[in-house]
LOGUKOL-849712 format. One line per 5 residues: for each residue x, y, z of C-alpha. Coordinates in steps of 0.2 Angstrom, whole numbers. Example, Ala and Ser with C-alpha at 12.3 -4.5 7.8 and 13.67 -1.06 7.14 Angstrom:
2
62,-22,39  68,-5,36
//
This chain:
769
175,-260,-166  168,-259,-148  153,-251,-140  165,-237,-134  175,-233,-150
160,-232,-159  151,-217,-144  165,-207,-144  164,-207,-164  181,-217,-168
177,-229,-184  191,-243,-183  190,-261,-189  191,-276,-178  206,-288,-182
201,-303,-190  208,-316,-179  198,-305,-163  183,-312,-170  179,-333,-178
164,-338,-189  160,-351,-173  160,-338,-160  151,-325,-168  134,-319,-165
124,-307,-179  116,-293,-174  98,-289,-181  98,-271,-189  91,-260,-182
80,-244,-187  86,-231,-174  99,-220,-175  115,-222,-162  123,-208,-154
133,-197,-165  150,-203,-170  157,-190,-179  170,-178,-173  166,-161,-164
170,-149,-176  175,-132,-163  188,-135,-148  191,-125,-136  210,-127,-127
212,-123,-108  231,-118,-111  243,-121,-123  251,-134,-113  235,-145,-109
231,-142,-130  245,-150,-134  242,-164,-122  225,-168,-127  231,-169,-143
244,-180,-141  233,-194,-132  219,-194,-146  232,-193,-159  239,-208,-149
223,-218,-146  218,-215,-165  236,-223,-169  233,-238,-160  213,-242,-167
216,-236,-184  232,-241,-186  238,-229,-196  251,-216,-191  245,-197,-190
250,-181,-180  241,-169,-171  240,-149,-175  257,-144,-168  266,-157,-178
254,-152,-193  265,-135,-190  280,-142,-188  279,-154,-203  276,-138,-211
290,-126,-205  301,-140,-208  298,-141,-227  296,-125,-228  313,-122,-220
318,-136,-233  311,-126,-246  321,-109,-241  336,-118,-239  334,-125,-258
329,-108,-266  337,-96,-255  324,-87,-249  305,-89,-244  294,-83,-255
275,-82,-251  263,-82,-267  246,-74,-266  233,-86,-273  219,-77,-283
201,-75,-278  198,-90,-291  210,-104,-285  205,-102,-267  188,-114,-268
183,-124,-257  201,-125,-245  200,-124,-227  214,-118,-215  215,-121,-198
213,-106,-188  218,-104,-167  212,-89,-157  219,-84,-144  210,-75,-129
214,-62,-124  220,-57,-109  219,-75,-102  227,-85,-115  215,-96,-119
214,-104,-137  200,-110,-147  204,-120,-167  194,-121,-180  194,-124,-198
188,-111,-209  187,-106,-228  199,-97,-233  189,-87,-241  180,-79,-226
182,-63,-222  187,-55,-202  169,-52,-199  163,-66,-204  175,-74,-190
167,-61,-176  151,-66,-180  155,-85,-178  166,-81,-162  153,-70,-156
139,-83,-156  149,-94,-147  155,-83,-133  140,-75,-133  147,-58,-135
143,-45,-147  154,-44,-164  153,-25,-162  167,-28,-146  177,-40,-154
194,-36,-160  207,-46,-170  224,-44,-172  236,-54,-183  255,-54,-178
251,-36,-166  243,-28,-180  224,-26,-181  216,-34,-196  201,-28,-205
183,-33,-205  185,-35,-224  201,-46,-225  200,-63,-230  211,-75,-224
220,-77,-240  225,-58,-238  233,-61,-222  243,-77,-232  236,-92,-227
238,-105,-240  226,-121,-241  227,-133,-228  238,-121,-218  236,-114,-201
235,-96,-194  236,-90,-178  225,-74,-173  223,-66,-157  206,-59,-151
201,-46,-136  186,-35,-131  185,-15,-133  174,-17,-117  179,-29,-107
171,-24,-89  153,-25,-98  156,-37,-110  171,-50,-105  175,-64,-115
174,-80,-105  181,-95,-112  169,-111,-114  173,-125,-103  182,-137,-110
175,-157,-116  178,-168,-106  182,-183,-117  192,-183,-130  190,-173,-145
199,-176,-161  209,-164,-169  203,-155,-184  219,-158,-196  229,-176,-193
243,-181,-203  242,-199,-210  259,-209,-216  257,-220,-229  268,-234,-237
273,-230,-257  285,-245,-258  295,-255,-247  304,-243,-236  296,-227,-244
282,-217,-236  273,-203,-239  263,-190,-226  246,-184,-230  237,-172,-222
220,-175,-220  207,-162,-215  192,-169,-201  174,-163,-208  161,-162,-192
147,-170,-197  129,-163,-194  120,-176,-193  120,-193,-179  127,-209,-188
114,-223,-191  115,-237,-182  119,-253,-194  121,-270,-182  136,-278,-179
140,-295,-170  146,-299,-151  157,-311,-146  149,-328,-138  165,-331,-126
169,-312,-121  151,-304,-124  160,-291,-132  149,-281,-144  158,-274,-161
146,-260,-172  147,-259,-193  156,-242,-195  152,-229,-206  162,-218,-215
165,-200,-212  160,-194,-232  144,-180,-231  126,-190,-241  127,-180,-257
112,-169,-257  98,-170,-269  95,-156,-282  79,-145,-277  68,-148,-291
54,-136,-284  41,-150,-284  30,-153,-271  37,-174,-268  27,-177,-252
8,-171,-248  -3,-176,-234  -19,-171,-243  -29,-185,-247  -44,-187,-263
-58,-188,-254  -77,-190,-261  -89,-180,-259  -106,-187,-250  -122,-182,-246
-134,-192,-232  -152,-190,-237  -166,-201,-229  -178,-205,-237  -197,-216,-232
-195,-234,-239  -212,-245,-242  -216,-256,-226  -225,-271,-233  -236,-281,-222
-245,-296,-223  -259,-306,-214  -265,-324,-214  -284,-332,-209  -288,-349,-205
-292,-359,-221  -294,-379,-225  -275,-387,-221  -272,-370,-210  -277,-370,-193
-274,-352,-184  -277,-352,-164  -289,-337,-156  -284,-340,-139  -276,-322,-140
-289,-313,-149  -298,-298,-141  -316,-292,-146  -315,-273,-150  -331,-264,-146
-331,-245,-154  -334,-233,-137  -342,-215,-139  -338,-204,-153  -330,-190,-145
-334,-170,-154  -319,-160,-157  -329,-147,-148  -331,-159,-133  -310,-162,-134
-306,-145,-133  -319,-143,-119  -311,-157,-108  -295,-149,-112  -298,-130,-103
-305,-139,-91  -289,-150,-88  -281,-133,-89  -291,-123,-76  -289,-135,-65
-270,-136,-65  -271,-116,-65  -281,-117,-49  -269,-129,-40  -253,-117,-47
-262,-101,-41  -269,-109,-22  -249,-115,-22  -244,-98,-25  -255,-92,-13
-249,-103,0  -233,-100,-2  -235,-80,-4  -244,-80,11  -230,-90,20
-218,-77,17  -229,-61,23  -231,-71,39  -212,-73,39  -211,-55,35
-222,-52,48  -212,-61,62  -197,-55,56  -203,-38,55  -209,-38,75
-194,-47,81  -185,-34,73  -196,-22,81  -193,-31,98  -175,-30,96
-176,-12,94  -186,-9,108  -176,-20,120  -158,-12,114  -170,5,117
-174,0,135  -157,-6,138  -150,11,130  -161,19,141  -159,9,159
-138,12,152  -141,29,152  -149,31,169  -135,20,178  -124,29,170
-129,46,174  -131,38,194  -114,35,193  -109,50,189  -120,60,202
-114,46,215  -95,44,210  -92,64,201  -73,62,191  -74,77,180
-82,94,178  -96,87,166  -102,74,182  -101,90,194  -111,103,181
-124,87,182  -125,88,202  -128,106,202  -140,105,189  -150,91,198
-149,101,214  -156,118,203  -172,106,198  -172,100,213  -173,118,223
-185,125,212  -198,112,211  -197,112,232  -198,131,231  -214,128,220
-221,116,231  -219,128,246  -227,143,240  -241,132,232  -247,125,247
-238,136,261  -239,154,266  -234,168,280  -221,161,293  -225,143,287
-219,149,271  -204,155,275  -201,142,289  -199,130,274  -190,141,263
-177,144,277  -175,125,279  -174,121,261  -161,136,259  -151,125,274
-154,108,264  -146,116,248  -130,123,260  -127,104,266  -129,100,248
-118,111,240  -103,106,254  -106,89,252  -102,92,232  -88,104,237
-80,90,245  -84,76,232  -75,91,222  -59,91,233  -58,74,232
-61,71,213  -48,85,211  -33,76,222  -39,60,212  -36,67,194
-20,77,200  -13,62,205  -19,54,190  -11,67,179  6,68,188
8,51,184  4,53,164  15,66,165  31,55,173  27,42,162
25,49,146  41,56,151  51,42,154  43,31,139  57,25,125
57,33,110  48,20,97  46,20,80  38,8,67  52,0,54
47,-5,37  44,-23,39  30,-17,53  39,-20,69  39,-9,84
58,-4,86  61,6,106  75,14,111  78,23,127  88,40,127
97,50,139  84,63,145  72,45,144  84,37,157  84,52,167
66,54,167  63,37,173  76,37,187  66,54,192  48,44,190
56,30,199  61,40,216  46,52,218  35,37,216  45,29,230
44,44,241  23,46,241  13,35,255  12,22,260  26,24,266
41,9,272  52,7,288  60,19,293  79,12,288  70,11,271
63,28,270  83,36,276  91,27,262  76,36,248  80,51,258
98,50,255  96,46,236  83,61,234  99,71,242  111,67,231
99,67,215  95,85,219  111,89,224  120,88,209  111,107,204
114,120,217  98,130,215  86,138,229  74,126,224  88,110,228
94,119,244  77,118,251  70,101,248  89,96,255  87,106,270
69,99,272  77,81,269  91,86,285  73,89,293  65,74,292
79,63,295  83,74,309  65,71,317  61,51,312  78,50,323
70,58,337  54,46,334  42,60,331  27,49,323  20,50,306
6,58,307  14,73,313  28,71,298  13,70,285  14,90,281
33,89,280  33,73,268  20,81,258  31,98,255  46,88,251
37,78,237  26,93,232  44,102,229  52,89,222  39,88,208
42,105,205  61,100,203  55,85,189  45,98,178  59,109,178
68,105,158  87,113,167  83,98,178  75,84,167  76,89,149
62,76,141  47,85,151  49,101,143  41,91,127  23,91,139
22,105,148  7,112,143  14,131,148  26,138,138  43,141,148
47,154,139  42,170,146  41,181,129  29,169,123  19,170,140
17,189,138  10,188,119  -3,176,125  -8,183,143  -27,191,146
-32,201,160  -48,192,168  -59,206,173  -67,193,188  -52,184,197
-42,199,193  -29,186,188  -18,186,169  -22,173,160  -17,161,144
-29,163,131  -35,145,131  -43,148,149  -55,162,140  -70,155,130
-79,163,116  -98,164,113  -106,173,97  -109,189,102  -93,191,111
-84,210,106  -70,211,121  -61,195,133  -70,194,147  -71,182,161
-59,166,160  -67,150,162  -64,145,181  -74,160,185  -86,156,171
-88,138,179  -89,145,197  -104,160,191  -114,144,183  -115,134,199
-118,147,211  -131,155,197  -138,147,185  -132,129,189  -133,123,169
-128,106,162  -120,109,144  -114,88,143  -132,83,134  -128,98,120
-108,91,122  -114,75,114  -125,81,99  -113,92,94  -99,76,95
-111,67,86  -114,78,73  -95,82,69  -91,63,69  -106,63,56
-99,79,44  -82,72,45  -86,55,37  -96,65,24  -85,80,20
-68,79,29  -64,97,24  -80,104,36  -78,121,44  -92,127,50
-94,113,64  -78,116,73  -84,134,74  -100,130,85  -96,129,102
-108,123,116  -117,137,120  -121,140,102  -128,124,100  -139,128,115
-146,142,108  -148,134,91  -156,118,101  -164,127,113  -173,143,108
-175,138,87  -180,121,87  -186,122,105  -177,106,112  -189,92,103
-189,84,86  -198,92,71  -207,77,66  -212,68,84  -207,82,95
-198,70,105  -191,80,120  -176,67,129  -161,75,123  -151,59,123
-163,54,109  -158,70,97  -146,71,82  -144,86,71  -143,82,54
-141,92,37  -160,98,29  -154,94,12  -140,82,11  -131,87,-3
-128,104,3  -114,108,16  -120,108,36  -124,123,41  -137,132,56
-148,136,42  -146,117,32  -151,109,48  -167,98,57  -166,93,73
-173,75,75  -172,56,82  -160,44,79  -171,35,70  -181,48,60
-162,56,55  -160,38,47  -175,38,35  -175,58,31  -153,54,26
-161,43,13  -173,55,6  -171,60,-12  -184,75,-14  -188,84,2
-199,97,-6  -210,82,-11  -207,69,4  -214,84,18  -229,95,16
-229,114,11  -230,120,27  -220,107,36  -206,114,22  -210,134,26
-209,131,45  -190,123,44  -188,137,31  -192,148,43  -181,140,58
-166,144,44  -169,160,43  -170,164,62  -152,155,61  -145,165,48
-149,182,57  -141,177,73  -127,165,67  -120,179,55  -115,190,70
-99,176,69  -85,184,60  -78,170,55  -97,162,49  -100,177,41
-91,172,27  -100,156,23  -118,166,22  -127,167,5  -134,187,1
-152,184,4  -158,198,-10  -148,188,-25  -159,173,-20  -172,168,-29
-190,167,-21  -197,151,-18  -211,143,-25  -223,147,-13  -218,163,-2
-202,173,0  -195,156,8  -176,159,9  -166,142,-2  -152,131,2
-140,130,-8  -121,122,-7  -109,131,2  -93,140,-8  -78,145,1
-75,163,0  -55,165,-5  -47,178,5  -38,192,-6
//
């Protein structure tokens, strides 16, 4: 038999006269097991059609190794309709007899399902005995289904789950067909295992063999699927051909040993007990002197002298001295070493200390050339409240100087003089003012157009910026696009006719009185550059025509995108709700342009005229106050985001708290530069507030926030003066309305330790019924 009969599990013999005794070679056995040899017991069928095929050309190829003559299934089933066709044709009828329960045994039928609704068909041989769910269960394993979904019908009737095969007639060694489908096919459809590629032998064959000389008989004979490899038993290869034949083994199952419920086989082992003890064995030693016949050499001897007998008193006293000594080199080592790190302390501490100083001075010499820029190069109302403010010092320590050292018509000689000094002043700030308005104006037309013709943009999911430009976008840009073109400096003039064109027909497309006048001032232009009228002389007109045109971009009937900037409300009803009569300027004003101090009752002036009164008056700088109190709501934010009360201060307020309480100078050093000032909370766990406040430096603020006990870190009247400071607070800050709330009732307090002190305590927002 051949190396490839034997894999795909075909046992045959070799003919004799394939094989001599002079060209044959034995095989030494071998202990490991060869590939399984037995047949595969389940076959699943693509079709009918390629079933019978494969069938046909194992059936064949077993013919010609076996020699023997056997059919496939299908003529297992024609075999048997044939005799039993013979056999109805003998008695008359067919008659089908039931076997009982106790002559079924051990017989097997062959059993083909057929998948539904693909056709697909899948043998096996079965007990006859089994029941229908027994079947699901197998099925349902292999197709990986649940049996709970499988149905089986036999001859377009559905069969029972406890049926048995014999119920349904199937006689030993016969063959059923049974069809099979899912209740659920969209969730659970039955899929049909790929088919084997190699051969597969048939699990019933039919084998003819000779009873006499021209007799036969046909036996049908039933293929078991062995669970287990064959072993591989040697075999011998040809010397001439190299072909290898294999000893075969024959398809019977090993019989199986009884179970006698003895333990044969155990890995434990009889081990003795030991016990390892040591024990001091006797050393014998021995010694040998120089006698008659023995000669011993004492080239080697030493002569031992006995030295001074030592107390154990003296031993113990060497020892504590041995041990003072190394104690004195381990403490003068620690002391060396201790002393190295205060001196690295020490340097680090005054570089530190430097560094400090330095970034002061820097802060400092910032500050200055900062606050010279702004007097120099003015760019907001802050930088002009400053110049006035300087100028007001200025004035009143020259008036001081005057009228301390002059007097009579001296007196008022230099009064007169300085009050011309402080004219030429004031005009040279009024135009720095002019000028720093047209800058800004310019500067905030140009945020205007170009917040108006930015895309729209929005961030996806994945973090990318996605833009995308819109109709009133597009607008807007061409709008930003042609004012810009239309402002100085200006081009030729062929250039400047063709803007002036496009302008015309941009506003053109709205008939307006606003669009009728910048196109008849176009006409006017164009009419005069022809004429060669120079620039300067058009500089009014080209100002009105872009001044008017502006108008026509912040008007939404014209571009639709600015009305999303305007500050102002376009609607009118909304205007009336929101306009306030300014007793000064006699001018009606929105109620943003009106400021509110404590003790306000009624609206009174707006604050342009507010502005103007301080720098004709009083000429006071409100920016130093500006940044503590930025400072201190950056500060309450970070340690309560839900802070009120700071948003309620306003500048002045913080002036006066500053100011006339804590009389501009920190509590501790009574260090007077503004710029150096926070205000932080008294106690740190309550809620800021005017009376849980301390004015103080940057750096005093740092060490009193890490204060646990304030009562015991500051003395007694240290504490009763800032106690004191709160109170003054209280009384004026509770003229607020809107502060009122947050104030605790002084009389349900109770008194401090040491004086009617008045407590803080944290601050509960009052719910309003």
């Amino acid at each position: 038999m051949s190396r490839h009969d034997s894999e795909n599990g075909n046992d045959g013999v070799p003919e004799q006269n394939d094989v001599t005794d002079t060209n044959e070679d034995n095989f030494t056995h071998q202990n490991a097991e060869s590939e399984p040899s037995q047949i595969v017991a389940t076959q699943t069928e693509v079709g009918p059609e390629d079933s019978t095929k494969q069938e046909s050309d194992c059936a064949q190829e077993m013919r010609d190794v076996v020699g023997v003559s056997f059919t496939s299934g299908e003529e297992v089933r024609m075999n048997q309709a044939q005799l039993r066709q013979e056999d109805v044709n003998s008695h008359g009828s067919e008659t089908v007899e039931k076997l009982p329960a106790d002559a079924v045994g051990n017989s097997t039928a062959t059993v083909k399902v057929m998948l539904m609704p693909e056709g697909y068909m899948m043998t096996k041989a079965f007990t006859i005995g089994l029941t229908t769910q027994d079947l699901k269960s197998h099925f349902a394993q292999e197709l990986r289904v649940p049996s709970e979904v499988l149905q089986i019908s036999f001859e377009g009737e559905s069969v029972e789950d406890n049926q048995t095969l014999v119920d349904l007639g199937v006689q030993p060694h016969g063959t059923v067909q049974l069809e099979m489908r899912s209740s659920d096919p969209e969730n659970h459809p039955i899929r049909p295992i790929k088919p084997q590629q190699e051969c597969i032998m048939p699990d019933v064959i039919t084998v003819r063999v000779p009873t006499g000389a021209d007799a036969f008989q046909d036996v049908v004979v039933e293929i078991e699927r062995a669970t287990r490899g064959k072993a591989f038993l040697g075999g011998y290869r040809h010397r001439i051909t190299k072909m290898e034949y294999h000893h075969a083994a024959v398809q019977t199952m090993p019989k199986k040993r009884p179970d006698r419920c003895i333990e044969m086989f155990s890995r434990d082992t009889q081990t003795v007990i030991t016990k390892s003890q040591a024990q001091q064995c006797s050393s014998n030693t021995s010694t040998q002197t120089a006698g008659i016949g023995c000669y011993i050499s004492n080239m080697k001897d030493k002569l031992i002298t006995p030295g001074t007998y030592i107390t154990a008193e003296q031993h113990h006293s060497r020892r504590l001295n041995a041990v003072i000594t190394l104690q004195r080199y381990v403490r003068a080592w620690q002391a060396k070493r201790f002393m190295a790190q205060l001196k690295q302390d020490k340097e680090q501490h005054q570089a530190w200390i430097e560094s400090e100083e330095r970034r002061k001075r820097e802060e400092k010499d910032q500050q200055i050339r900062d606050e010279y820029n702004r007097r120099m190069n003015p760019e907001n109302k802050e930088d002009f409240a400053l110049l006035y403010n300087a100028l007001e010092k200025w004035r009143r320590e020259e008036v001081e100087q005057i009228k301390s050292s002059l007097s009579g018509e001296e007196q008022k000689k230099a009064l007169y003089a300085l009050l011309e000094q402080e004219a030429r002043l004031i005009a040279s700030i009024g135009r720095h003012h002019n000028e720093a308005g047209e800058r800004n104006q310019k500067k905030a037309t140009e945020n205007l157009l170009n917040k108006c013709a930015a895309p729209k943009s929005w961030r996806t999911s994945n973090g990318k910026t996605v833009e995308m430009d819109t109709q009133y976008t597009i607008r807007a840009k061409e709008l930003r696009d042609l004012y810009t073109s239309i402002n100085p400096p200006y081009s030729s003039q062929e250039e400047r006719l063709d803007l002036l064109l496009s302008l015309k027909h941009t506003v053109k497309e709205h008939d307006c009185t606003l669009t009728r006048e910048i196109v008849e001032l176009i006409d006017r232009e164009a009419d005069l550059m022809r004429r060669d009228v120079k620039e300067r002389n058009l500089r009014g007109l080209r100002e009105r025509i872009s001044t008017l045109f502006l108008q026509y971009i912040k008007t939404p009937i014209f571009n639709p995108e600015v009305s999303k900037h305007l500050r102002v409300s376009q609607d009118p009803s909304q205007l009336r709700q929101k306009m306030y009569f300014c007793r000064a300027c006699r001018k009606s004003r929105p109620s943003t342009d009106f400021a509110l101090n404590v003790n306000t009752r009624v609206v009174g002036r707006c604050r342009v005229c507010t502005e103007t009164d301080n720098q004709a008056r009083q000429r006071e700088d409100f920016s130093q106050y500006k940044t503590i109190l930025k400072r201190l709501r950056k500060t309450e934010e970070q340690l309560n985001p839900d802070a009120k009360i700071i948003h309620l201060l306003q500048e002045q307020d913080l002036k006066y708290l500053v100011d006339l309480i804590w009389e501009a100078q920190s509590a501790l050093s009574a260090w007077d530069d503004l710029h150096d000032l926070v205000m932080v909370r008294w106690d740190r766990f309550c809620q800021w507030s005017p009376w849980n406040c301390i004015l103080l430096t940057q750096d005093e603020a740092a060490l009193h926030f890490k204060t646990e006990n304030i009562e015991q870190a500051y003395g007694l009247m240290f504490v009763r003066s800032i106690k004191h400071k709160h109170t003054l607070a209280q009384r004026y800050f509770s003229q607020i309305p809107a502060m009122a709330q947050y104030l605790h009732d002084v009389d349900s307090q109770p008194a401090a330790a040491h004086g009617d002190l008045l407590l803080t305590k944290p601050i509960t927002e009052l719910t309003e019924q």
